[in-house]
C-alpha positions, 0 to 999 in steps of 0.5 A: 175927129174921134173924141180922145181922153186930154192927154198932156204930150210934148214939153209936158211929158214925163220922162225917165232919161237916160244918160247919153253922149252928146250928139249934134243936131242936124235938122237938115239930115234926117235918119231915113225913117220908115214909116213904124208899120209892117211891111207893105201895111197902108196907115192913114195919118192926120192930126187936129187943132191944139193936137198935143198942146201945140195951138199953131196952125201947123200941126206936127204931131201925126195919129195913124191908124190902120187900113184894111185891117184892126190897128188894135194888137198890130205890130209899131216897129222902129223907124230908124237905128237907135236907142229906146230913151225915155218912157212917156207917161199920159192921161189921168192915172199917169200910167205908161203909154209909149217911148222915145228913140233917141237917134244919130244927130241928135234926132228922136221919135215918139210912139205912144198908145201901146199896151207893150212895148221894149224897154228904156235902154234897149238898142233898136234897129231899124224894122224891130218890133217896139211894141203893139198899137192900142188904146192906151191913154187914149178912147180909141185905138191908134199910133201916136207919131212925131219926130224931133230934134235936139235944137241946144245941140248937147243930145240931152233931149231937153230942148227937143223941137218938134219937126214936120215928120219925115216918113218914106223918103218924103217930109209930111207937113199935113193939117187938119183940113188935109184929113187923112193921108195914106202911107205904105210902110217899106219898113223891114221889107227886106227882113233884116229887123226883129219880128219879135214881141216886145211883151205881148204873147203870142197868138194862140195857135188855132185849136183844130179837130180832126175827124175819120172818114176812111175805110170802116171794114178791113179785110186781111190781104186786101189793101185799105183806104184810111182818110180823115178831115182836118179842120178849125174847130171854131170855125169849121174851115178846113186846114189845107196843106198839113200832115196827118198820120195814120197808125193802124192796128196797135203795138207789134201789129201796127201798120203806118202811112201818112197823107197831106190834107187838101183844099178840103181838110181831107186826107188820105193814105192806103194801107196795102195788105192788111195784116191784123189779128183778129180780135174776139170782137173782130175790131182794129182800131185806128188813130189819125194824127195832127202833130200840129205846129205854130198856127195849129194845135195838134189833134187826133181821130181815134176809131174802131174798124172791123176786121172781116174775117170768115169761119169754117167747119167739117167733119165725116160722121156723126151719130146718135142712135138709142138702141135700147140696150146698146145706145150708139153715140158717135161725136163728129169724126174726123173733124176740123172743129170750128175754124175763126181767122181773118187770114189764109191757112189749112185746117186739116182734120185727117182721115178716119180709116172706119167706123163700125158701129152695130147698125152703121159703119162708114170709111174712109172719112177725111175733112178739111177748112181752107181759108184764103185773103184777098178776098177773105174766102172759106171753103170746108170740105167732108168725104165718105168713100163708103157709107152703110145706115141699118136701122131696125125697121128701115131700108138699108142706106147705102152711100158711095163716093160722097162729097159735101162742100160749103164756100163763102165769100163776102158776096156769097155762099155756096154749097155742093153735095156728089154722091151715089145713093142707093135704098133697100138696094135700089139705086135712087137719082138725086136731083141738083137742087138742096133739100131734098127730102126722101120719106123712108117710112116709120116716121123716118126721113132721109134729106140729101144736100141739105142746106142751112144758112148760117145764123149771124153771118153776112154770108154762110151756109152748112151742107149736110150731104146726108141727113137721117132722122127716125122716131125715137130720137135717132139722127145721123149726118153724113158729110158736113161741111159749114162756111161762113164770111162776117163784117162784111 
């Protein structure tokens, strides 16, 4: 048997007593005691020479300690109905270390090596909690058992003799030579007891943590997939089975769903049509959230998403010529401006009737950006219905039924330019392919379908339908139209 700290236990006890009514003892009729453990929890039960003083050969007095799991910290309930009695000091110090229940018929049970237990005069039912199992008193932690019975019959508790204990509808009459001997507590099985602390705090709920892993690029219109891991933080194991919320997107713009981790830690929920502004960095943020509960403490996910979003221009016409005397600056007309959105809209620019301008004249020009969702698409559009360039020393251009248009999605960019062409009066075939370059002379070029990618998109393109550049500075665009997709 473990070594153990002397303990002076029986009639040499110290109690604090309690007046009570007499009750008559009946040792032929013991309460039904249960055995002082949890439901369905195995103990093993034995005991030693001289185990309390008692130098008989039989031994009342039982030790327990748990099967299967720490007898330190696990719960010591009532057997039977009764009243807490006496407090029962031990060991060197004298301190506290369990209590009597004084039970009908004159019967009592002692439970001593617990670091908390009820207080003297409280009522107990059978299956309460009285306290918690530990080595108080005692080197090594278990449940010290032992029933008795008032023998003068007045119910004092002053002549208690100590009987065979009697557990589980069985009466236990173990020795030293049985060793240990197992026991089954049916105690409170049905529920009817207090589960509640005697002293001891409560179990800290486990601290969780909480990681996203859903979608990291949202597109306005299109739905998206949010998800996050919930696990333990000290151990890293998943919690299955609880809540997470999700919030996208803040304040009047904020969009919810809510998923169920599984056996993973993972949950997942899907936003249906994104619908966030968008932002100058282009972000949305997100948060997941754990509300926690009993055994968890809550916790969240904050992240930050990108919003895609696409950009757009056109304009008809625009020109800078230096004359010498009379020099020709013409801003791009009519035009949409620059156009940034995440959403679906019309930028119409409207309709320049003419434009006369000594050496150039154009009309009607008309521009427009259309952008859609689901997917994000942008789509500029510029026209020239005629066109005239006279530049001292270059052929006459001449350009009828010009159309220049860029589209961009997240997968691609394209560009398209329809127009008829003619130089110094001579119609010129133009060939279906971008840049195409004609050397007009002088040091002047003229390049049709001109195309040039967009600097820091995914996907984008500017067509110029017209370009001309001559030396001396001059430079005019006819028909642009520019389209880009971002965060893609």
């Amino acid at each position: 048997m473990r070594a153990r700290m002397a303990m002076v236990l029986g009639a040499a006890l110290t109690a604090l007593a309690l007046g009570a009514p007499p009750a008559s003892a009946d040792p032929d009729n013991p309460p039904d005691f249960k055995a002082p453990f949890e439901c369905g929890q195995t103990w093993e039960m034995y005991t030693r020479d001289g185990h309390g003083g008692n130098e008989t050969e039989d031994q009342q007095q039982l030790d327990m300690e748990r099967v299967g799991g720490e007898t330190e910290g696990s719960a010591v309930l009532a057997a039977a109905d009764g009243e807490v009695y006496w407090e029962v000091s031990g060991g060197d110090d004298g301190s506290r270390i369990g209590i009597n229940i004084k039970h009908d018929g004159g019967w009592f049970s002692q439970y001593l090596h617990m670091s908390e237990y009820v207080e003297v005069g409280t009522k107990v039912k059978q299956g309460d909690r009285i306290g918690t199992a530990s080595n108080a008193g005692t080197t090594v932690p278990h449940l010290h058992y032992q029933e008795m019975y008032d023998s003068d019959g007045d119910g004092s508790g002053e002549e208690n003799e100590l009987v065979y204990p009697y557990l589980e509808g069985k009466e236990y009459r173990i020795t030293p030579e049985d060793g240990r001997v197992s026991l089954t507590s049916t105690n409170n099985c049905d529920g009817s007891g207090d589960p509640g602390d005697p002293g001891e705090p409560e179990p800290e709920p486990e601290k969780t943590k909480l990681a996203y892993t859903g979608d990291t690029s949202l597109a306005g219109g299109d739905p998206a997939e949010l998800s996050a891991v919930l696990t333990e933080e000290e151990s890293g194991n998943p919690v299955a089975d609880q809540k997470v919320s999700f919030t996208l997107g803040a304040d009047d713009s904020a969009q919810a769903c809510e998923g169920t981790t599984d056996a993973e830690g993972t949950a997942t929920c899907t936003i249906e049509e994104v619908d966030q502004p968008l932002t100058d960095d282009a972000t949305v943020p997100v948060t997941a959230a754990f509300a926690g509960d009993d055994a968890y403490e809550p916790s969240e996910a904050p992240a930050t998403l990108d919003l895609r979003y696409v950009t757009g221009r056109a304009y008809g016409l625009s020109a800078e010529v230096p004359l010498p005397l009379i020099p020709i600056g013409i801003d791009p007309t009519p035009d949409t401006g620059a156009v940034r959105t995440a959403g679906a809209g019309t930028t119409d620019a409207g309709c320049a009737e003419q434009i006369e301008a000594i050496v150039l004249s154009a009309g009607p020009l008309c521009a427009d950006v259309v952008t859609k969702t689901g997917p994000n698409s942008s789509t500029a559009t510029a026209t020239v219905a005629d066109a005239r360039i006279g530049l001292t020393g270059l052929p006459v251009v001449e350009v009828t039924g010009l159309t220049a248009e860029s589209s961009s999605t997240c997968s691609a960019s394209k560009g398209s330019v329809g127009l008829t062409l003619s130089i110094g009066g001579t119609p010129v075939e133009i060939p279906d392919t971008p840049n195409h370059s004609i050397d007009l002379g002088a040091g002047a070029k003229l390049v049709v379908n001109e195309q040039i990618p967009v600097e820091g998109a995914d996907q984008g393109l500017t067509v110029n339908a017209v370009h001309l550049t001559a030396l001396g500075g001059a430079d005019v665009v006819l028909g642009s139209s520019t389209s880009g997709a971002f965060n893609c």
